[in-house]
C-alpha positions in Angstrom: 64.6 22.2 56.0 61.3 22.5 55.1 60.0 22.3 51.2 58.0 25.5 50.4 55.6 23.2 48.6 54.5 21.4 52.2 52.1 23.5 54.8 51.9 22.3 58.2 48.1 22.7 57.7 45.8 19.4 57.1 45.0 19.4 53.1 41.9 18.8 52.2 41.1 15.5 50.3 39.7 16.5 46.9 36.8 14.9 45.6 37.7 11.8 43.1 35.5 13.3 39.3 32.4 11.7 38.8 32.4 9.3 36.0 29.4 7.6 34.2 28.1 3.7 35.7 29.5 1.6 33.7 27.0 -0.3 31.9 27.7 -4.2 31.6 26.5 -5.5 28.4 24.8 -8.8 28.4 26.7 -12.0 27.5 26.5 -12.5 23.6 26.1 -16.3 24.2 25.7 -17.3 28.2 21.6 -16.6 28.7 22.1 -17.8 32.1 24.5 -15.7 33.0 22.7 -12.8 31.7 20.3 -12.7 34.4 23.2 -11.8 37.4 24.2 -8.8 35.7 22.4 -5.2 35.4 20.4 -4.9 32.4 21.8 -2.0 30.1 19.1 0.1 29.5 17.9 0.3 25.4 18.1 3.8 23.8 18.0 2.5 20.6 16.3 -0.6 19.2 18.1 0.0 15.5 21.8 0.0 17.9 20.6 -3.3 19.7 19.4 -5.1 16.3 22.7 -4.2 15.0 24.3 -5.9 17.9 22.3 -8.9 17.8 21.6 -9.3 14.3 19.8 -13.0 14.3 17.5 -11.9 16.6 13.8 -10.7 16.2 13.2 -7.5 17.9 9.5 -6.4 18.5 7.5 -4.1 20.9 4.5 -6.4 20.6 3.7 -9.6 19.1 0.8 -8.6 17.9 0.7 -8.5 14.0 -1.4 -5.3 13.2 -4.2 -5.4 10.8 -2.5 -3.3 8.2 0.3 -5.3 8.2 1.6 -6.9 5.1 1.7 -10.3 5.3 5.5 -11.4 4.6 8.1 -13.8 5.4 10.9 -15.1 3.6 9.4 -18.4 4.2 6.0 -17.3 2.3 6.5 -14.2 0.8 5.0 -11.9 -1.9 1.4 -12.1 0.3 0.5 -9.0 -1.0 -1.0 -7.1 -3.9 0.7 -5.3 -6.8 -0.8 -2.6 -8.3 0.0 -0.2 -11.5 1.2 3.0 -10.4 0.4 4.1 -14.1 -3.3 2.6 -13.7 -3.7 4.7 -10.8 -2.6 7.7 -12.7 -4.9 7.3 -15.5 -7.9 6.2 -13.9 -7.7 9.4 -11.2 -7.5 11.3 -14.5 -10.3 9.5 -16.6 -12.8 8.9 -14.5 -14.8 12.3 -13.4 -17.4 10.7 -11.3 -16.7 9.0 -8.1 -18.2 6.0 -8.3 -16.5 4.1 -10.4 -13.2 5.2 -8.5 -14.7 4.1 -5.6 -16.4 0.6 -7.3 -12.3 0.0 -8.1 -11.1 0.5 -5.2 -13.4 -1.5 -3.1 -12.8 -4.4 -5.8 -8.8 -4.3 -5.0 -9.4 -4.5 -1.7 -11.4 -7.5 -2.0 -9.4 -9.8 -4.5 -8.2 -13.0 -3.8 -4.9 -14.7 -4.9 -4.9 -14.6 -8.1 -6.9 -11.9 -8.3 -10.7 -12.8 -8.2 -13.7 -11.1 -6.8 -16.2 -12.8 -5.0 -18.6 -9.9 -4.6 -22.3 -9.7 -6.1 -23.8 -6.3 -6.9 -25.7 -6.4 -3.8 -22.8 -6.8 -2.0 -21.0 -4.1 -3.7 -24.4 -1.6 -3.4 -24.0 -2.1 0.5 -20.7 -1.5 1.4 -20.7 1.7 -1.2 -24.5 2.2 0.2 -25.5 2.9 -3.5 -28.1 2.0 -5.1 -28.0 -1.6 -7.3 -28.5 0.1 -10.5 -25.6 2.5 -10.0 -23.6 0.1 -9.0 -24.3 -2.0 -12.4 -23.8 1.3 -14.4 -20.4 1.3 -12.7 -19.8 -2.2 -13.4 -20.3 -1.9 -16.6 -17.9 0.8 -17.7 -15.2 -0.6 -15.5 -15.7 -4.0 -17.7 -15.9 -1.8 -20.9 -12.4 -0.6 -20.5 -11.0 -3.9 -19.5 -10.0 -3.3 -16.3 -12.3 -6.6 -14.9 -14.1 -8.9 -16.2 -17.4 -11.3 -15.2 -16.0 -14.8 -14.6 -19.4 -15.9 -13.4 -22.2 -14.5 -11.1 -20.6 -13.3 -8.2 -16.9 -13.6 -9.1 -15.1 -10.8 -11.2 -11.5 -11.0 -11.9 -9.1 -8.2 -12.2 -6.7 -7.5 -15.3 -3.9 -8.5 -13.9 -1.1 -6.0 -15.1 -3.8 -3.5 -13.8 -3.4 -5.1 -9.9 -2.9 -8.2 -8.7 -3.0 -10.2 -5.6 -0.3 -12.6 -6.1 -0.5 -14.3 -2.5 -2.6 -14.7 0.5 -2.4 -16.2 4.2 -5.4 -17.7 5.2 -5.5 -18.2 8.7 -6.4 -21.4 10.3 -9.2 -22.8 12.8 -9.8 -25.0 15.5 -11.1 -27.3 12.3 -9.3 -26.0 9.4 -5.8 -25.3 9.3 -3.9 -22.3 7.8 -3.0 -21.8 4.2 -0.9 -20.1 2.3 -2.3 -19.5 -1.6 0.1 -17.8 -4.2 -1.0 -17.4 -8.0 2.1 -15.8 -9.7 0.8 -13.1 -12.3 2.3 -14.4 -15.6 0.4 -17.6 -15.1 -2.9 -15.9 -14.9 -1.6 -13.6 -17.6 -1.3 -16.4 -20.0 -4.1 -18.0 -18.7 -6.3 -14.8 -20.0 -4.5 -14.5 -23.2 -5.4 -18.0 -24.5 -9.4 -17.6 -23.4 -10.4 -16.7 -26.6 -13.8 -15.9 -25.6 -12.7 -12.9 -23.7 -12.7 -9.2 -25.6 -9.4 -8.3 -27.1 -8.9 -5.8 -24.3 -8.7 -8.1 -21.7 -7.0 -10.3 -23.6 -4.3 -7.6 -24.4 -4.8 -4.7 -21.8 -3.9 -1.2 -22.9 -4.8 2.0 -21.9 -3.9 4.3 -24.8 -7.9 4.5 -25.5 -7.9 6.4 -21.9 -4.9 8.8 -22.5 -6.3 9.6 -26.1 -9.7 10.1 -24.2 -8.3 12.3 -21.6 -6.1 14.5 -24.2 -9.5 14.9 -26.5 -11.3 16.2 -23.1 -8.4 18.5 -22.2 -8.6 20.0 -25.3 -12.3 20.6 -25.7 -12.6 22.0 -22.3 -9.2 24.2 -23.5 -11.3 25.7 -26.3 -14.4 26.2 -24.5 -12.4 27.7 -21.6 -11.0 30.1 -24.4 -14.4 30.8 -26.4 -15.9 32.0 -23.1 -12.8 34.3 -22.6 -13.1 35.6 -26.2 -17.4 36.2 -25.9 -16.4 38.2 -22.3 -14.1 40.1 -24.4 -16.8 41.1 -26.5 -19.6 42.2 -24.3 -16.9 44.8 -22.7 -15.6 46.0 -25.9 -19.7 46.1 -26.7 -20.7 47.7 -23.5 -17.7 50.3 -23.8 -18.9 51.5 -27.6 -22.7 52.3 -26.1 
């Protein structure tokens, strides 16, 4: 007797599903080895790192030039800077220059935060003229911010911003250096010069906050006595 469930008819063989390659991850220790077997393509750089956590992962090793400069063999080859500096001095100051004077002197500190810019230099890179420049200068010194340590080399407040560390890099004749002037010696350094003005000495900037609150309330009231003489004229010009 023959099952129902058996035909006489040839079945046809059904396709076996298609299922993904598999992909054969490299050998965790066995470099060797590694190079017999098919490379597992990378989807994900932050997936591999995590798989292979003590080793460096780059797309170039190039270092670009806005870069900080940081290992955890030489760190801290950076510059700190007062957020609440920032805030005041973008507040304070209502020409551009001396925003720009700032600026271009942070940029151009060493470690341990000196200068070493003349005025000329200064007058050509901001393509100013000299005397505005000394203008400048000399209501950025007023307030503390820098000071003259000699001609050619200012040095910045350092609570204001710093540049705590730099990496010098080396020459065929001179090799590289790392320099790092941690701010609380310079601090104390300042603080017993007792040549130096009291404000650079002890930096504050409560004279700029009063400053700015005295000229937001002036231009308040002016704002509001030209309101009050438009009011006027109408009230005048609707009488006639």
């Amino acid at each position: 007797m023959e099952s129902s469930l058996v035909t006489p008819e040839p079945q046809r063989r059904r396709p076996a599903p298609k299922r993904a390659p598999r992909r054969t991850e490299l050998p965790l220790g066995d470099e060797i080895q590694a190079w017999s077997k098919p490379v597992q393509p990378v989807e994900d750089l932050d997936s591999v790192a995590r798989r292979y956590p003590r080793r460096k992962l780059s797309l170039s090793s190039e270092r670009k030039p806005m870069e900080f400069y940081d290992t955890p063999e030489r760190p801290k080859a950076f510059s700190m800077d007062s957020l609440e500096f920032f805030f005041l001095i973008a507040q304070y100051f209502r020409e551009a220059l001396p925003l720009r004077l700032i600026l271009l002197m942070i940029a151009c500190q060493k470690a341990g935060g000196q200068i070493r810019l003349t005025q000329e230099e200064m007058a050509t890179v901001l393509d100013v003229a000299r005397a505005k420049i000394n203008e400048a200068l000399q209501e950025i010194m007023s307030h503390g911010i820098v000071f003259k340590v000699r001609r050619g080399v200012y040095q910045f407040n350092p609570p204001y911003s710093y540049r705590v560390a730099e990496f010098i890099p080396g020459t065929e004749l001179v090799e590289a250096e790392y320099v790092q002037v941690d701010q609380d010696q310079m601090i104390a350094k300042i603080r017993k010069d007792e040549s130096l003005p009291d404000l650079v000495r002890f930096p504050s900037l409560e004279h700029m906050r009063e400053a700015i609150e005295e000229l937001r309330k002036k231009r308040a009231e002016e704002r509001a006595a030209r309101r009050l003489a438009r009011v006027q004229r109408q009230e005048e010009g609707s009488a006639q």
